[in-house]
N, CA, C and O atoms as a MOPAC input file, in Angstrom:
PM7 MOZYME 1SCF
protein

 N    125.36300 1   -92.56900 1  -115.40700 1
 C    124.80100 1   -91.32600 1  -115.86200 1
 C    124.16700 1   -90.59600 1  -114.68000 1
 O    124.20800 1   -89.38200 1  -114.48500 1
 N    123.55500 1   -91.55600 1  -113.89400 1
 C    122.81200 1   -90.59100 1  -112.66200 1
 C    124.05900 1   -90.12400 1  -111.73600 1
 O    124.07500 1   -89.02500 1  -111.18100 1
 N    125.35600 1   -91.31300 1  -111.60600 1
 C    126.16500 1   -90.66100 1  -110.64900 1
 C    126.97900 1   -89.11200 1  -111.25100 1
 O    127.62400 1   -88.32200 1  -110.56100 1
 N    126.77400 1   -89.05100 1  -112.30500 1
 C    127.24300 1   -87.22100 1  -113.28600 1
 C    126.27700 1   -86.76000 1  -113.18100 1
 O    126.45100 1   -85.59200 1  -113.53200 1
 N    125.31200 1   -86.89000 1  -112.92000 1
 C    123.94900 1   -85.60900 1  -112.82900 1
 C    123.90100 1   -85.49700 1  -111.70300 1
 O    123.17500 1   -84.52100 1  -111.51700 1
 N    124.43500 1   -86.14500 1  -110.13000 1
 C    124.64900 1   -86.02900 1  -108.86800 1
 C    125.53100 1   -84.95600 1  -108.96900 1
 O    125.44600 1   -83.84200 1  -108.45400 1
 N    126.48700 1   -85.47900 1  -109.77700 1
 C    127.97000 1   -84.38000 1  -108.76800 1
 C    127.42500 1   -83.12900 1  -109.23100 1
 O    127.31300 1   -82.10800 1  -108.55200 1
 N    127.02300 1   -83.31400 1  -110.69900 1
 C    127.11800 1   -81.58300 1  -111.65500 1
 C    125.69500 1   -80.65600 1  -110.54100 1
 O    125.61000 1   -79.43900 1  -110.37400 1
 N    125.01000 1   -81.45300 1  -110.11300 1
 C    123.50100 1   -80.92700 1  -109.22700 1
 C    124.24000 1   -80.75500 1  -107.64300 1
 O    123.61800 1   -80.11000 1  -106.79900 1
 N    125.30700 1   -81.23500 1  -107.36300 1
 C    125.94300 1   -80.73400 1  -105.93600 1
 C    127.19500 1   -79.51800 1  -106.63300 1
 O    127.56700 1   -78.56000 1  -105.95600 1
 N    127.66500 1   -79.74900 1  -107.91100 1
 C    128.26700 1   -78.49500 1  -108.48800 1
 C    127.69000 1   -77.33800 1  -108.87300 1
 O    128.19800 1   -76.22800 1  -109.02900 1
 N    126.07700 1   -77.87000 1  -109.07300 1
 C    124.97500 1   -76.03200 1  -109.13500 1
 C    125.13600 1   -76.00900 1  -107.74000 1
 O    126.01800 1   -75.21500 1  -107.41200 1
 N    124.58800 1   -76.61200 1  -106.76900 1
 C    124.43000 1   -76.20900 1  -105.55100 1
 C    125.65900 1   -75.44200 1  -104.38300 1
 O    125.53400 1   -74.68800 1  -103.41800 1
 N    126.69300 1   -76.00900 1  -104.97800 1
 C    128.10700 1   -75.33200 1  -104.61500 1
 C    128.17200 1   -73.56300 1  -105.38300 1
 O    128.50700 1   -72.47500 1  -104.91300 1
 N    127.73900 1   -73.94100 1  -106.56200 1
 C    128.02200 1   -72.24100 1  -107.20400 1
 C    126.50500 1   -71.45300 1  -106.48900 1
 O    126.34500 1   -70.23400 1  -106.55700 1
 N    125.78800 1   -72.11300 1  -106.02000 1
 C    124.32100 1   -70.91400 1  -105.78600 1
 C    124.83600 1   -70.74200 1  -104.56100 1
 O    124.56000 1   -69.60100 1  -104.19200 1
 N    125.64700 1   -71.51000 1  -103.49700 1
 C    125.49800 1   -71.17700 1  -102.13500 1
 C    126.69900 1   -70.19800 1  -102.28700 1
 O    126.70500 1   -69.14400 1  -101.65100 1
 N    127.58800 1   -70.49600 1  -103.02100 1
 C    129.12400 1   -69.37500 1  -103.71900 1
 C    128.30300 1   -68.09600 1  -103.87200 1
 O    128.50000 1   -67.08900 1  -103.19200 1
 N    127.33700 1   -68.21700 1  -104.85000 1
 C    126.10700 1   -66.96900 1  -105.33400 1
 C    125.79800 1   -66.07800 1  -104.21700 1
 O    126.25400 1   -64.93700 1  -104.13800 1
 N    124.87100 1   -66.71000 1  -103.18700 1
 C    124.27300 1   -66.65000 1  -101.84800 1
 C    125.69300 1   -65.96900 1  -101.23600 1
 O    125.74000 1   -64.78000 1  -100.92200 1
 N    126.35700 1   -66.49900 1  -101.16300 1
 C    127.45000 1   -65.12700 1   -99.71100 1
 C    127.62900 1   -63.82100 1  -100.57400 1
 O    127.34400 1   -62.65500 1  -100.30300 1
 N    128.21100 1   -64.40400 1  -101.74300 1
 C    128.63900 1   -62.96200 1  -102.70400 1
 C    127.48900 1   -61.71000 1  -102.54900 1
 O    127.88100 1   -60.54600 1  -102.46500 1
 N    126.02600 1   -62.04900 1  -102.51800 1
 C    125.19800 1   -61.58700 1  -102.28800 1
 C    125.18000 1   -61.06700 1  -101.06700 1
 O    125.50500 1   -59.88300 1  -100.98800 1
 N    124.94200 1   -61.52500 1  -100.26900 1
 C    125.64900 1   -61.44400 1   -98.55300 1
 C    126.72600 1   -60.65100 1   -98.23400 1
 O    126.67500 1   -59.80500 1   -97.34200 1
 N    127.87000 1   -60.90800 1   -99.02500 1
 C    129.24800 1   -60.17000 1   -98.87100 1
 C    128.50000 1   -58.62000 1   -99.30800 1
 O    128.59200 1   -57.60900 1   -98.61100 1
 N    127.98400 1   -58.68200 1  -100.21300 1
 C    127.52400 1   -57.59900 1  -101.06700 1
 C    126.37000 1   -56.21100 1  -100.34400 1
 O    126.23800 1   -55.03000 1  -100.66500 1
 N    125.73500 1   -57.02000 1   -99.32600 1
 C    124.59000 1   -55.90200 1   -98.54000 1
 C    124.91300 1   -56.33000 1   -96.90900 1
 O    124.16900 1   -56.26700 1   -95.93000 1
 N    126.25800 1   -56.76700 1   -97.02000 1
 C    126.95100 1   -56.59500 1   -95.85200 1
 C    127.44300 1   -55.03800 1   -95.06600 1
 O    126.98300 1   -54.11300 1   -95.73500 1
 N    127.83500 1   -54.78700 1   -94.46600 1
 C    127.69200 1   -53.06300 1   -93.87200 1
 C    129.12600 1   -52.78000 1   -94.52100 1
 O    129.84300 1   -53.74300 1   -94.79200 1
 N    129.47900 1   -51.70200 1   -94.73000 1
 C    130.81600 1   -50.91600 1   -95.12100 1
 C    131.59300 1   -51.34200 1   -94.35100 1
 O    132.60200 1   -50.84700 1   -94.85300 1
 N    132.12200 1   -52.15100 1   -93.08500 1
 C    133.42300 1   -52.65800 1   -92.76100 1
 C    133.83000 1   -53.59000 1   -93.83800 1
 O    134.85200 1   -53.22900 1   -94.42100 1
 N    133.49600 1   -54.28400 1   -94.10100 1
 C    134.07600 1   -55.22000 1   -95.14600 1
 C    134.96800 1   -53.93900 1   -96.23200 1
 O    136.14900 1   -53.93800 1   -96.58000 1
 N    134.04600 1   -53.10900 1   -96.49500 1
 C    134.80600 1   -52.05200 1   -97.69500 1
 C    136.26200 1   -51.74100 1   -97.04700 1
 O    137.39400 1   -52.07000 1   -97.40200 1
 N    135.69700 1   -50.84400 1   -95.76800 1
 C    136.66700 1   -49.78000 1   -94.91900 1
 C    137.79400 1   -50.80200 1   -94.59800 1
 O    138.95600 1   -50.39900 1   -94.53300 1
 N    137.43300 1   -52.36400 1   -94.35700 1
 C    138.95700 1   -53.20800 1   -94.34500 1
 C    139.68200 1   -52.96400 1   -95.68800 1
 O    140.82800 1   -52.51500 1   -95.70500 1
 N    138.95100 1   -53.28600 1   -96.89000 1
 C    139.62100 1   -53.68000 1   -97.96100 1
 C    140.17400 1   -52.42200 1   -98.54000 1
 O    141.19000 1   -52.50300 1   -99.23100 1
 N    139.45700 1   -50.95600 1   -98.27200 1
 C    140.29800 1   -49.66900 1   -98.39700 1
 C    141.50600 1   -49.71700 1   -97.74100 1
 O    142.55700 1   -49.76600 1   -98.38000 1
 N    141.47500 1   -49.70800 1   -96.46500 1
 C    142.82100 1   -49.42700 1   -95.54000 1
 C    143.78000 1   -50.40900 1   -95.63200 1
 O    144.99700 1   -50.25900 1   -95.51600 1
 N    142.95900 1   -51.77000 1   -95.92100 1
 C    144.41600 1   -52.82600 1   -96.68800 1
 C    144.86300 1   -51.92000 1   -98.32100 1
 O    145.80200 1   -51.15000 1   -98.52100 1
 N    144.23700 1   -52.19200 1   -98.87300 1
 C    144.72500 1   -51.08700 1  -100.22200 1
 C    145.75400 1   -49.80100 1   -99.51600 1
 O    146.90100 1   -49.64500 1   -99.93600 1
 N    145.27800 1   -49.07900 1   -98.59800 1
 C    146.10000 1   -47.73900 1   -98.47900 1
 C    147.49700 1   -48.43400 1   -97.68000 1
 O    148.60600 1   -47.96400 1   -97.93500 1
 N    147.37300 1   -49.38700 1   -96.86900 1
 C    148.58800 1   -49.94500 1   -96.56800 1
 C    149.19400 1   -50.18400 1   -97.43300 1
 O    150.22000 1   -49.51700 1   -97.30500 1
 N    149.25700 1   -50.91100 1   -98.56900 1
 C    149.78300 1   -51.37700 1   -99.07500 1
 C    150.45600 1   -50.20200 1  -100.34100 1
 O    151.61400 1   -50.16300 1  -100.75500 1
 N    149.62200 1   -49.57500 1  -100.62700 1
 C    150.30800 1   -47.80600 1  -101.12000 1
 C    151.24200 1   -47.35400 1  -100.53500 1
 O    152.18200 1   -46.83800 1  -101.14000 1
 N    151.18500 1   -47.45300 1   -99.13200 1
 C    152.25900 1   -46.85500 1   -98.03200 1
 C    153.29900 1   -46.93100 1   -98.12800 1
 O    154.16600 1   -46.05800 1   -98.15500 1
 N    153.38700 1   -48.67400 1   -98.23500 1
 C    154.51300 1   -49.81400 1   -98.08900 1
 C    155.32500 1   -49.61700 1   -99.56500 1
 O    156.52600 1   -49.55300 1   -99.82800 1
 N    154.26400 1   -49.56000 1  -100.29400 1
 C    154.88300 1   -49.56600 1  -101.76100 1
 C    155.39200 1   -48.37400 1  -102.17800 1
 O    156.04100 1   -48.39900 1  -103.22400 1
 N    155.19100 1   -46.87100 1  -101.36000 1
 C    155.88400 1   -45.47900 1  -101.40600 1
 C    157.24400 1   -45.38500 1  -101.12100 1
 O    158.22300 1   -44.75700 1  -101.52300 1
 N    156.83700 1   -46.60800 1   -99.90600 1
 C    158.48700 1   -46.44900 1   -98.89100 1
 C    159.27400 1   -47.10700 1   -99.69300 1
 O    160.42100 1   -46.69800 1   -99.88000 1
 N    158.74200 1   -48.38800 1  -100.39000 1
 C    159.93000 1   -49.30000 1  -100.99300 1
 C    160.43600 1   -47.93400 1  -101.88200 1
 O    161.56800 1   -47.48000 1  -101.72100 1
 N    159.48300 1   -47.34500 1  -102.81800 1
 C    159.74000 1   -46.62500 1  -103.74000 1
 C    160.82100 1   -45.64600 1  -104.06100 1
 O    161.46800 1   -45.42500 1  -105.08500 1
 N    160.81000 1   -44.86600 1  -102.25500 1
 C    161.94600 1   -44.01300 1  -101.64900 1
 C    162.72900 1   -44.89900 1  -101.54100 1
 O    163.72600 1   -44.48200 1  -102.13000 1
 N    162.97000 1   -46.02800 1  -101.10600 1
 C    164.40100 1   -46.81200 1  -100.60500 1
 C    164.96600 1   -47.22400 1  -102.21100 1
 O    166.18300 1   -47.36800 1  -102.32800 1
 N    164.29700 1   -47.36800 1  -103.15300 1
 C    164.91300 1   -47.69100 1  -104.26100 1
 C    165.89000 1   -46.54900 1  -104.96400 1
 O    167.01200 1   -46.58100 1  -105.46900 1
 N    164.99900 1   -45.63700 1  -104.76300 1
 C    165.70200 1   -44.26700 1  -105.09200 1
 C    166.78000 1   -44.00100 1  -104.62900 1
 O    167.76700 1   -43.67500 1  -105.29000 1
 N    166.69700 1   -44.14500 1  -103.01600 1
 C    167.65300 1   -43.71500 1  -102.57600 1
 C    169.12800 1   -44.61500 1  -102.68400 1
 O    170.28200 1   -44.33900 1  -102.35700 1
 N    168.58900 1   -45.64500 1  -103.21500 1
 C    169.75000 1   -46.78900 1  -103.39500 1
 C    170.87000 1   -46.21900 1  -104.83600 1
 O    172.03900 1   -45.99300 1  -105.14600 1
 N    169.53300 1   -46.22200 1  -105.30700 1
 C    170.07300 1   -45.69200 1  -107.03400 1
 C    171.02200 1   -44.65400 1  -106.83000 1
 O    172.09000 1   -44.82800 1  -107.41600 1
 N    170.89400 1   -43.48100 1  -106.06100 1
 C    171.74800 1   -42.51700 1  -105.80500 1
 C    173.33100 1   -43.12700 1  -105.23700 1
 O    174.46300 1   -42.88300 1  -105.65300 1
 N    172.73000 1   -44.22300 1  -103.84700 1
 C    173.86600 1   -44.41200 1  -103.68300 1
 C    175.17300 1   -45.26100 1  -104.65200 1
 O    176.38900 1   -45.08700 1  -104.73100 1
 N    174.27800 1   -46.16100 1  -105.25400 1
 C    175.11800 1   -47.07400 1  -106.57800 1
 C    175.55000 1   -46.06600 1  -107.80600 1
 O    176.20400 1   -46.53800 1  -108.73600 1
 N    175.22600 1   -44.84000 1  -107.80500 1
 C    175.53100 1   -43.63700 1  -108.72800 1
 C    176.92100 1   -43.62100 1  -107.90900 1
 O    177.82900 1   -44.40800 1  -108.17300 1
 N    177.01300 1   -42.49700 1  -106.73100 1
 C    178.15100 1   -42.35600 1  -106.15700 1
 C    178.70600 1   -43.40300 1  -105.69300 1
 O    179.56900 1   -43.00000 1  -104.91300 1
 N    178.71000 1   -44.98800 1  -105.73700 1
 C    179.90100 1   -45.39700 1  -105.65100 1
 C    180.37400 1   -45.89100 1  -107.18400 1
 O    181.52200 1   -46.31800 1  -107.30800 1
 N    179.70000 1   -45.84500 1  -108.07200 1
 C    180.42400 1   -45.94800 1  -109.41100 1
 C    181.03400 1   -44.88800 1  -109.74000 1
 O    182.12300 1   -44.98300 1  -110.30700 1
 N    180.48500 1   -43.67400 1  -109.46400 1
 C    181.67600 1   -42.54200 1  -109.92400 1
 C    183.18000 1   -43.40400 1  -109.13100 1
 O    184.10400 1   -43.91600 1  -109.76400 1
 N    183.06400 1   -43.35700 1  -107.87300 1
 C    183.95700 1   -43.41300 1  -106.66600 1
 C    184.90600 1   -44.33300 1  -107.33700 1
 O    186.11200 1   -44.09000 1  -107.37800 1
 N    184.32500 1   -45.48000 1  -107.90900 1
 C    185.12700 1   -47.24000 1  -108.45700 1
 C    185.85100 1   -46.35300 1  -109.55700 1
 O    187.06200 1   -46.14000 1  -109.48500 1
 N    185.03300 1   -45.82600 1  -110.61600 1
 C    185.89900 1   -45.21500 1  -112.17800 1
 C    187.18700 1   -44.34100 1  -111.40200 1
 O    188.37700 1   -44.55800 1  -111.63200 1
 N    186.69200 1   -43.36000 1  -110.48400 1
 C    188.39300 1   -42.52600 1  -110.11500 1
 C    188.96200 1   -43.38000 1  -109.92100 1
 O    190.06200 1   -43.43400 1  -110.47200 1
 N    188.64700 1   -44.22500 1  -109.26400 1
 C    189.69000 1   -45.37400 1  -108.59100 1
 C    190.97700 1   -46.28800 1  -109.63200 1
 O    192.17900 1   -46.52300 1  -109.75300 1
 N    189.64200 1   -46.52800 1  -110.18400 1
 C    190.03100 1   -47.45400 1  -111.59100 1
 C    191.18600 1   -46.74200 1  -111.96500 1
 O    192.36200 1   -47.09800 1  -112.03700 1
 N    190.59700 1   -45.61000 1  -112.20100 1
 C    191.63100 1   -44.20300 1  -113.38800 1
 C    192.89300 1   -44.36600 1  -112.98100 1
 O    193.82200 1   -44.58700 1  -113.75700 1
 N    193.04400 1   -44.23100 1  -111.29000 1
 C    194.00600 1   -43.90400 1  -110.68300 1
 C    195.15100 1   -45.10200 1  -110.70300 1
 O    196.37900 1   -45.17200 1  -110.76600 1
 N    194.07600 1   -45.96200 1  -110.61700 1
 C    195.12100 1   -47.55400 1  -110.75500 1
 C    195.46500 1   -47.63700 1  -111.74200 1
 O    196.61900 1   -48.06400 1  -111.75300 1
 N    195.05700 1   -47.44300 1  -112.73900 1
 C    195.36400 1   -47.53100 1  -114.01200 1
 C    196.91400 1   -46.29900 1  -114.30900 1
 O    197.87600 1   -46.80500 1  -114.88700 1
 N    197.00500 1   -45.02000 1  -113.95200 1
 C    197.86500 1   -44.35900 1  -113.95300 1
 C    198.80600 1   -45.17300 1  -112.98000 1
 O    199.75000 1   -45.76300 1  -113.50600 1
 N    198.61500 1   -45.27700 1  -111.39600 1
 C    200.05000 1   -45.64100 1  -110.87700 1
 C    200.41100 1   -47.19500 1  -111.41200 1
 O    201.47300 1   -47.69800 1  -111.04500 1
 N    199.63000 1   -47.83200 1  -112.16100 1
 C    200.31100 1   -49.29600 1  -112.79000 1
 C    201.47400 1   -48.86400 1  -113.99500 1
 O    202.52000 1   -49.38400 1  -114.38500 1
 N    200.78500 1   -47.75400 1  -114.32400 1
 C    201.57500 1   -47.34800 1  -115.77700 1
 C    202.94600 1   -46.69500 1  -115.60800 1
 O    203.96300 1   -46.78100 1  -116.29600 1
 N    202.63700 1   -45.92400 1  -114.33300 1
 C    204.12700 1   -45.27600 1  -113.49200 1
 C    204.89300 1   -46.36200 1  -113.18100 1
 O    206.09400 1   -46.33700 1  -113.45100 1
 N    204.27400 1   -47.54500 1  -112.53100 1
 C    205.46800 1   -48.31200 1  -112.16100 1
 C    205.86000 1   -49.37600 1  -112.83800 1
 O    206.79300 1   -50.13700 1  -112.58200 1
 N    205.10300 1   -49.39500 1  -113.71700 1
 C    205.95400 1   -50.17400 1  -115.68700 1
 C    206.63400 1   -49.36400 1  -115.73100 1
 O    207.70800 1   -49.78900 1  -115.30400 1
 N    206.75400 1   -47.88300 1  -116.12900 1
 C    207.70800 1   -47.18900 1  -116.88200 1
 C    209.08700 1   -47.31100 1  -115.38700 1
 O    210.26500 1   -47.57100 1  -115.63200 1
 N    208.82200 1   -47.18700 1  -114.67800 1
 C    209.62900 1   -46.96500 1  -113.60100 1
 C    210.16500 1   -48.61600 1  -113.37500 1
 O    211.26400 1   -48.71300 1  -112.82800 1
 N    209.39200 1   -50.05300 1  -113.79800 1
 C    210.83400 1   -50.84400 1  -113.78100 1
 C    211.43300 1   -50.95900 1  -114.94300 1
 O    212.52000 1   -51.53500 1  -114.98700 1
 N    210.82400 1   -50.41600 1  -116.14800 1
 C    211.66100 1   -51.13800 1  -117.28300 1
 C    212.78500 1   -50.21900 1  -117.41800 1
 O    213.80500 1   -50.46800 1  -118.06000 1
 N    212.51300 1   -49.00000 1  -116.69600 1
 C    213.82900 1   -48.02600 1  -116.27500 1
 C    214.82700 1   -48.23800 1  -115.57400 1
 O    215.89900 1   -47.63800 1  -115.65700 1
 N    214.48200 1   -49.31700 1  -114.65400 1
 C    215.39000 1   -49.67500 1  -113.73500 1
 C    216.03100 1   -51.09100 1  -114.45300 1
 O    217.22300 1   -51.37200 1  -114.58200 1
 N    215.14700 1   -51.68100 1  -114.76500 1
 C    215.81100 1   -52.96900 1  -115.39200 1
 C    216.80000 1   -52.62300 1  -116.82800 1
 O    217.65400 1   -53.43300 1  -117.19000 1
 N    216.57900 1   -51.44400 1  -117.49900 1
 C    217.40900 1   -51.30500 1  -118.12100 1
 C    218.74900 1   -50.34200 1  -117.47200 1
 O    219.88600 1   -50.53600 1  -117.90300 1
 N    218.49600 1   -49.39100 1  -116.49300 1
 C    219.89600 1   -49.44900 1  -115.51900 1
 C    220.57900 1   -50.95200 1  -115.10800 1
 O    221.73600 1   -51.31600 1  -115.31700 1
 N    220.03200 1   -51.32300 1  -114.78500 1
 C    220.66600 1   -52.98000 1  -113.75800 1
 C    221.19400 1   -53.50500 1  -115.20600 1
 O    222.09000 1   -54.34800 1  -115.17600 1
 N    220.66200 1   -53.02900 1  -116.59100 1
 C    221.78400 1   -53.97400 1  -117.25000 1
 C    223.22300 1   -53.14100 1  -117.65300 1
 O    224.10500 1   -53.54600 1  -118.41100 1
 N    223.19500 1   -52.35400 1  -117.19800 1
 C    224.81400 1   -51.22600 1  -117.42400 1
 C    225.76000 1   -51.91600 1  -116.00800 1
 O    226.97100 1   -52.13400 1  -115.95200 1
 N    224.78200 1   -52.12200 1  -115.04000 1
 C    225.72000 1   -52.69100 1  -114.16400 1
 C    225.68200 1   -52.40600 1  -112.68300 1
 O    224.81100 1   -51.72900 1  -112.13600 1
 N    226.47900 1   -52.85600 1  -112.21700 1
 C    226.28500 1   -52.11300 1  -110.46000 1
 C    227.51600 1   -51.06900 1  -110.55800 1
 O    227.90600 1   -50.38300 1  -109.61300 1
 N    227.94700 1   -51.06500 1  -111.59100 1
 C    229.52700 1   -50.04600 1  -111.24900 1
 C    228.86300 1   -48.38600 1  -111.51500 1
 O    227.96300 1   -47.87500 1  -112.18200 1
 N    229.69800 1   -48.04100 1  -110.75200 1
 C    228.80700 1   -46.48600 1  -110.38300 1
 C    229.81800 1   -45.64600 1  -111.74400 1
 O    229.47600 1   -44.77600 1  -112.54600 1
 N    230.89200 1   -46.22000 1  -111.58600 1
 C    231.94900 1   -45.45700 1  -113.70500 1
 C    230.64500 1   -45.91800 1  -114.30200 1
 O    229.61500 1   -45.24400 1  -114.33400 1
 N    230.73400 1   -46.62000 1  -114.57300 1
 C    229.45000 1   -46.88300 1  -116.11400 1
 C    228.91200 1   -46.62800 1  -115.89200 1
 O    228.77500 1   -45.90800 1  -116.88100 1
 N    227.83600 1   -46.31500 1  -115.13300 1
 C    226.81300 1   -45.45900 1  -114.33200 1
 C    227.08400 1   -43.91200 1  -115.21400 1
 O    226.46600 1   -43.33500 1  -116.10800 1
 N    228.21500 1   -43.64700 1  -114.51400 1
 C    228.79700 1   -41.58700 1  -114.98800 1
 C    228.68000 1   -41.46700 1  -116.01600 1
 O    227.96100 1   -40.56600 1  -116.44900 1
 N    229.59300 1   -42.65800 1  -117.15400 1
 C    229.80000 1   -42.54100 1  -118.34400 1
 C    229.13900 1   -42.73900 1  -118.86100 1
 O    229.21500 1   -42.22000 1  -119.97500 1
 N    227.95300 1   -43.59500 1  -118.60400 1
 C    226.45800 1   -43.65100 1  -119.86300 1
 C    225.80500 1   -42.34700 1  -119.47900 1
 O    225.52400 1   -41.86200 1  -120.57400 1
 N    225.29700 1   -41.27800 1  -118.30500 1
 C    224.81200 1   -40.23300 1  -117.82800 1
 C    225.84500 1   -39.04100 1  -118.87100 1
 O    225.37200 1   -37.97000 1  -119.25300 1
 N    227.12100 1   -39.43800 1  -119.16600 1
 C    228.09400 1   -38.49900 1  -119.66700 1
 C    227.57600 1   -38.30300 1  -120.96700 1
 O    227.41700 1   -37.14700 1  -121.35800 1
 N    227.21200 1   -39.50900 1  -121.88600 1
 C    226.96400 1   -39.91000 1  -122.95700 1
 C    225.50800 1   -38.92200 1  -123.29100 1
 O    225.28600 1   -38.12900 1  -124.20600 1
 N    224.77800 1   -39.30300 1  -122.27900 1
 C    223.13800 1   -39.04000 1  -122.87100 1
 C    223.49900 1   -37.47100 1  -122.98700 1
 O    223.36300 1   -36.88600 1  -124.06100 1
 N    223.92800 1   -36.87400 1  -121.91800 1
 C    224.22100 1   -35.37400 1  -121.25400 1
 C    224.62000 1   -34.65900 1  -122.73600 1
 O    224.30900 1   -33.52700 1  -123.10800 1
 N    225.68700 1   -36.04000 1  -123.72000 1
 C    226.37800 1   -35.21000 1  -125.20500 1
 C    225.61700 1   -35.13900 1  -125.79000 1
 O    225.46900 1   -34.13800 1  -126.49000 1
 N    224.54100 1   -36.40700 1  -125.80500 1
 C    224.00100 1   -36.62200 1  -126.92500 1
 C    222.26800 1   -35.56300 1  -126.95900 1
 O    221.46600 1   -35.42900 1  -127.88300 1
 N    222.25500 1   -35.11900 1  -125.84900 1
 C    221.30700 1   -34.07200 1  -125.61900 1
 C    221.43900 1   -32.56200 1  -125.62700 1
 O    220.56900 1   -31.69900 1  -125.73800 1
 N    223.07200 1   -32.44200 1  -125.44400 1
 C    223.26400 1   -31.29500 1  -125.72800 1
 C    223.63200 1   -31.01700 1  -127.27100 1
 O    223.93200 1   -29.90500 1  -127.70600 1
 N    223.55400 1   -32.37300 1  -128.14000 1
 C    223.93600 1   -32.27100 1  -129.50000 1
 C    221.88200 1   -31.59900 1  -130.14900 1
 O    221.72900 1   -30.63200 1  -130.89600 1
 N    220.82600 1   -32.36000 1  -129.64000 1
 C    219.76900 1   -31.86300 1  -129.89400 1
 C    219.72500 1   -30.62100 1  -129.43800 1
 O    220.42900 1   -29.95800 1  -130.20000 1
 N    219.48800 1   -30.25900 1  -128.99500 1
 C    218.84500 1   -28.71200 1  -128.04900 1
 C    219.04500 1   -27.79800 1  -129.10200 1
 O    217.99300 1   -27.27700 1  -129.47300 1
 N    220.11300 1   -27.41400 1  -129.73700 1
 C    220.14200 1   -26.52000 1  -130.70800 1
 C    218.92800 1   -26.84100 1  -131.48500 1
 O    217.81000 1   -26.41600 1  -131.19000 1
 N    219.10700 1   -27.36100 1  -132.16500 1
 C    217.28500 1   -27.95300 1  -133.10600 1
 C    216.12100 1   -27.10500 1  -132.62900 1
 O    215.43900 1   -26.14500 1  -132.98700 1
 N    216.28700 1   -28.16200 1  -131.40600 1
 C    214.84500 1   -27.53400 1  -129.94500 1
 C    214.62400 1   -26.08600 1  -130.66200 1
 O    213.57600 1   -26.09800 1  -131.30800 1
 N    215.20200 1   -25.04300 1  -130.71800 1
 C    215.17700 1   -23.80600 1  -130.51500 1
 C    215.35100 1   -23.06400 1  -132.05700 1
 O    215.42900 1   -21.85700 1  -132.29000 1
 N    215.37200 1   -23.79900 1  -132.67800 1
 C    215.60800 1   -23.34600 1  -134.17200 1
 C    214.03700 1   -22.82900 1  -134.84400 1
 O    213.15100 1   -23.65200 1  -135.07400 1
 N    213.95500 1   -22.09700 1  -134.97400 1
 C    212.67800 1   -21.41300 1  -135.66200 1
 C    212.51000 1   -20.94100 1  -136.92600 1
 O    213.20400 1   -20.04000 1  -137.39800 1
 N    211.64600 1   -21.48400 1  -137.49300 1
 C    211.40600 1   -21.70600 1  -138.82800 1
 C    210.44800 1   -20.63700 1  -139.81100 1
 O    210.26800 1   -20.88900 1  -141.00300 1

């Protein structure tokens, strides 16, 4: 019991001498302040600049997402051109390598388009 009434009587004596500087810190001269202002305004400074660099980031991650979507768009169109453009070709390559069948299917579509067109133009 006396060795707990030791420590807790060196634990008042730890918080009064804690007491004692705070007091001290306290009717100490204005440098102590004028540090802890100009650390504060540094740190405003620092935290302005991050503030601008964030911004300015944001802008830039704006313009390169526009930049990625055209991109995208664009890939997306020439993928679609060059589907339509092999299944065009792969369905030539099955008529053949002969350049007659070639004429004569071109002969064919040529009838069978000049059989529409009249339609085309028919007004109702």
């Amino acid at each position: 019991m006396q060795d707990a009434l030791k420590r807790k009587e060196s634990e008042i004596e730890a918080i009064g001498k804690m007491g004692d500087q705070l007091i001290d810190f306290s009717y100490a001269p204005s440098i102590c302040g004028d540090s802890i202002q100009a650390d504060v305004k540094d740190i405003y400074n620092q935290w302005e600049k991050m503030s601008l660099k964030v911004q300015e980031l944001q802008i830039v991650l704006r313009d390169f997402l526009e930049h990625w979507t055209t991109f995208n768009s664009e890939l997306h169109n020439v993928n679609h051109v060059l589907s339509e453009n092999e299944y065009w070709l792969q369905r030539y390559s099955t008529i053949g390598a002969d350049l007659h069948a070639l004429r004569l299917q071109l002969d064919k579509l040529l009838v069978r388009n000049s059989t529409f067109m009249p339609f085309m133009y028919m007004t109702y």
